[in-house]
Structure formats: C-alpha cells, structure tokens
C-alpha positions in Angstrom: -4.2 42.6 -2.2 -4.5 43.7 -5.9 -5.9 41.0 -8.1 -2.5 40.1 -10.1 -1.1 39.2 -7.0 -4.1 37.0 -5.9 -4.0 35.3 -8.8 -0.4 34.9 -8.8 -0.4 33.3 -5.1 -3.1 31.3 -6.5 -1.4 29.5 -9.1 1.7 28.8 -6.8 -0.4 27.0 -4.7 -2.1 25.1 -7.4 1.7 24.2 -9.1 2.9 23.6 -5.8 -0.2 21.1 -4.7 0.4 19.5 -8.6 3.9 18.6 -8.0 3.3 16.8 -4.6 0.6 14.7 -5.7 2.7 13.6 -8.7 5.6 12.7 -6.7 2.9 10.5 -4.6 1.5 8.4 -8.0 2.1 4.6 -7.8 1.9 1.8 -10.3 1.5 -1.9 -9.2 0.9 -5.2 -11.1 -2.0 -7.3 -9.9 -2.7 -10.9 -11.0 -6.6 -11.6 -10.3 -8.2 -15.1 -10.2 -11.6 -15.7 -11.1 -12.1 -14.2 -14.4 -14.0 -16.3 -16.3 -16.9 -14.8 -17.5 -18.0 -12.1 -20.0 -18.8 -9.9 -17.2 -16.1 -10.4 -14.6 -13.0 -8.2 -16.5 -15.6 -5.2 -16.2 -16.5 -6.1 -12.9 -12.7 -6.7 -11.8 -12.1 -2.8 -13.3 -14.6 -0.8 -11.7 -13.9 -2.5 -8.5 -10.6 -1.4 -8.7 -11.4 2.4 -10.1 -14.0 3.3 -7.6 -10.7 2.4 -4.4 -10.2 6.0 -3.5 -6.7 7.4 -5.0 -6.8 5.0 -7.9 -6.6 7.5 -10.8 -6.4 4.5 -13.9 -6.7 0.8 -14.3 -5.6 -1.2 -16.9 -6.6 -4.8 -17.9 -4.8 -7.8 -19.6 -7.0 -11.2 -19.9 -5.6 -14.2 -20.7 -7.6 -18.4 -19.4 -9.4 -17.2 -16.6 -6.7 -14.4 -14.8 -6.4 -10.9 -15.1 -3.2 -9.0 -15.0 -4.4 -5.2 -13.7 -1.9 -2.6 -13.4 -2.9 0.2 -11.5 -1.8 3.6 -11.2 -2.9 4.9 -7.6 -1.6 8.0 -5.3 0.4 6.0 -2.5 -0.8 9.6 -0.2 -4.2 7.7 -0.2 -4.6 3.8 -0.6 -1.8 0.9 -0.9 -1.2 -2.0 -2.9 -3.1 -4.2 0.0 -5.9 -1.7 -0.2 -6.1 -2.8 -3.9 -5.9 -6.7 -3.0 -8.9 -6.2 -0.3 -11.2 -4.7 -2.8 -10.7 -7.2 -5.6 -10.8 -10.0 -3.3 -14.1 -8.4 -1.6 -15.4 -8.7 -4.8 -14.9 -12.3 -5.4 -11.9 -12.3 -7.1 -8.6 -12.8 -5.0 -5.8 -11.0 -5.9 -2.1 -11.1 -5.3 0.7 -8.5 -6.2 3.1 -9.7 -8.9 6.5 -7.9 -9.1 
C-alpha cells in the first residue's frame, strides 16, 4: 500500500473512532454530603476524576454540600459508578436531575 493511502485509511479510522466516543459523553449532576472541610472539595474531585471514563469534573460548594457535574463516556462507567466512588470515599452522594 503506498503511503498516502496508509495515511489516509489512518485518519478515517481515527475520525471514525472520534465520532463514536463523542456520541458516548455523558453529563450528570451529583449532590455530595460531607463537605465540610478545606480539604474535602479537592478530595471529592479527584475521587471523582481518577473513575475511569470520567474525562472532567466540575465543583460548586455551598454549607457543607457539593454539587459536581460530571462529564463521563457512558461506553465506560455510569452515573451509579460515580455515586459508589464518592460514597467509598466518605462522602455519599445522590444524583440530582
């Protein structure tokens, strides 16, 4: 196969692979109990980042809950996924609509 058409097959697949795992992205709404310290927001966030699929996570503080909205590939972890980890971690979590 010449190397123009290598390449081109190449980046097919690489647009082709892009486009499914957008179409897979999620965003849920968590509230998180527990919050109440200087360290816990942090602690609440990489918790959440480091469930695999979960490609941003963004905090809102407010008397001793968090509101996290995560953005996560539904092709590899679920919103109960998310809720495990959080509550593993000491801080129970529920889904909020």
């Amino acid at each position: 196969m010449k190397p123009i058409a290598r390449l081109s097959a190449a980046l097919g697949l690489v647009l082709a692979t892009g486009t499914t795992a957008l179409a897979a992205e999620q965003t849920a709404t968590l509230e998180v109990q527990n919050v109440s310290c200087i360290t816990c927001a942090p602690m609440v966030r990489r918790t959440l980042a480091r469930v695999p699929g979960v490609s941003r996570v963004a905090l809102s503080e407010g008397n001793g809950t968090v509101t996290a909205t995560v953005t996560f590939d539904a092709a590899r972890t679920d919103i109960a996924a998310l809720v495990r980890a959080t509550t593993g971690a000491g801080f129970p979590s529920r889904a909020v609509q």
